[in-house]
Each structure stands twice: as structure tokens, then as C-alpha cells.
C-alpha positions as CSV (number, residue, x, y, z in Angstrom):
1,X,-5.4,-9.5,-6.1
2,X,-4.0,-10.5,-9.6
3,X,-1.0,-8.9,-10.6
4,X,-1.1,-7.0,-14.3
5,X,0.2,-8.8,-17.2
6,X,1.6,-5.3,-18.2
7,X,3.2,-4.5,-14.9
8,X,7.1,-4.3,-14.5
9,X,9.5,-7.1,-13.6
10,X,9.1,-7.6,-9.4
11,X,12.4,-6.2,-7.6
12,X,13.6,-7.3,-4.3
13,X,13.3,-4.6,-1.7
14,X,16.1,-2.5,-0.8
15,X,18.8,-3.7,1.1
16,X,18.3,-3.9,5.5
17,X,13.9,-4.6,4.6
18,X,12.3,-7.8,5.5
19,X,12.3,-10.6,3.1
20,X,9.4,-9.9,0.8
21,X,6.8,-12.6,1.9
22,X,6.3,-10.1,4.6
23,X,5.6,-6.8,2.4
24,X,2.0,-6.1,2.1
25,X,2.3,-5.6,-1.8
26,X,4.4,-9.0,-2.1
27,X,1.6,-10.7,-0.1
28,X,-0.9,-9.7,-2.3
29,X,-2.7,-7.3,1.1
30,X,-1.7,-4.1,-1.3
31,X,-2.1,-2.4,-4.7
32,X,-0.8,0.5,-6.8
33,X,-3.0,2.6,-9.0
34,X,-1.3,4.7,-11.7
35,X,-2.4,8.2,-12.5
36,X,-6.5,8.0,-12.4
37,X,-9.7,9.4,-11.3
38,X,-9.0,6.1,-9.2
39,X,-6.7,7.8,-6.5
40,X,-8.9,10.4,-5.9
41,X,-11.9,8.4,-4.8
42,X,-10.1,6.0,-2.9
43,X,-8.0,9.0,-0.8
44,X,-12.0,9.7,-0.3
45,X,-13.7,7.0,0.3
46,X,-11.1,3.7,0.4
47,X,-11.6,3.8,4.0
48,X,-15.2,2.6,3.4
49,X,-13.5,-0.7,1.5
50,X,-10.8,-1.2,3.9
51,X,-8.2,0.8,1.5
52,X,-6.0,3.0,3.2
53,X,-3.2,5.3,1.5
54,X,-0.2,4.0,4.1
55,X,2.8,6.8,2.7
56,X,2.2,10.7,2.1
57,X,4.5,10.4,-0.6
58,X,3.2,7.1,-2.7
59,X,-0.4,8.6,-3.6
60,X,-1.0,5.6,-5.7
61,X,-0.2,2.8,-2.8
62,X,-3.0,1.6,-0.5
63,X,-3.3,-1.6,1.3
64,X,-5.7,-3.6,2.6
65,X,-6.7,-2.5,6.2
66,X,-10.2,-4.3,7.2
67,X,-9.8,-2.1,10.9
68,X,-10.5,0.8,8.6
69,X,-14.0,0.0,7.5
70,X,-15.2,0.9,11.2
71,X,-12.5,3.0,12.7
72,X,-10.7,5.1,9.7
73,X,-7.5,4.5,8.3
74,X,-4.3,4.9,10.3
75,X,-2.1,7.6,10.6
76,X,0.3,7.7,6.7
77,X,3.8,7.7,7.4
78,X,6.0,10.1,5.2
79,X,7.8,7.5,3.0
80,X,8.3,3.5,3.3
81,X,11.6,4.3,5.6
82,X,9.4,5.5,8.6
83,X,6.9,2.0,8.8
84,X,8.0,-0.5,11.3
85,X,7.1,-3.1,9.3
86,X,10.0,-3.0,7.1
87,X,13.0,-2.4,9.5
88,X,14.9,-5.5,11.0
């Protein structure tokens, strides 16, 4: 995926998270989608495409998850803080 001209400067992650390269969104497996008809079809059907939304609270992130396109998405975690993948 090609990141928006328009988008915002790239931050490092907080403190304690893995270096970036491992991120889903910093490896390009992930994509946020600002306010659109967009989120609503993909909380419906991005399961179809292999797009899950990972994190109750981040409506607009889903990642790539090819396992979904024959067995669902997986569980959403409440926020970033509860996925494995970025504790140490």
C-alpha cells in the first residue's frame, strides 16, 4: 500500500513497543480509513478481502489478515496495549 501524500509526518511508537519494521502499519500489512461510508463496509464485509478491524477502539484501522478470507477475522482486542505483537 502507498502511503497518502496528505497524511501526517510518521511517529515512532510509544516507548516499551517493538521497533517499527515489525508494526503491521509500518510494514505496509495495514491501513487507516478516515471518517467514510468506507468503515462501514469493511466492519461488513473486509473479512471477504482479508481486512480485519484488529482494536474495538480504532474503527478506522484494519490490517491485512489473508486467514480471514476463509475462517473470519480474529477476535479485536480493546486498544493497541492488549496485542502481543507490540509488547517486548
Amino acid at each position: 500500500m502507498r502511503r497518502s501524500p496528505h497524511a501526517g509526518p510518521r511517529t515512532r511508537p510509544p516507548d516499551g513497543w517493538p521497533p517499527r519494521r515489525h508494526l503491521p502499519t509500518w510494514r505496509g500489512d495495514a491501513v487507516d480509513i478516515g471518517r467514510s461510508d468506507a468503515t462501514e463496509r469493511l466492519s461488513r464485509h473486509g473479512a471477504e478481502y482479508g481486512l480485519c478491524q484488529i482494536y474495538r477502539n480504532e474503527p478506522w484501522h484494519y490490517e491485512l489478515r489473508t486467514e480471514a478470507i476463509e475462517h473470519g477475522c480474529p477476535r479485536m482486542y480493546a486498544d493497541p496495549t492488549q496485542d502481543p505483537r507490540t509488547q517486548q
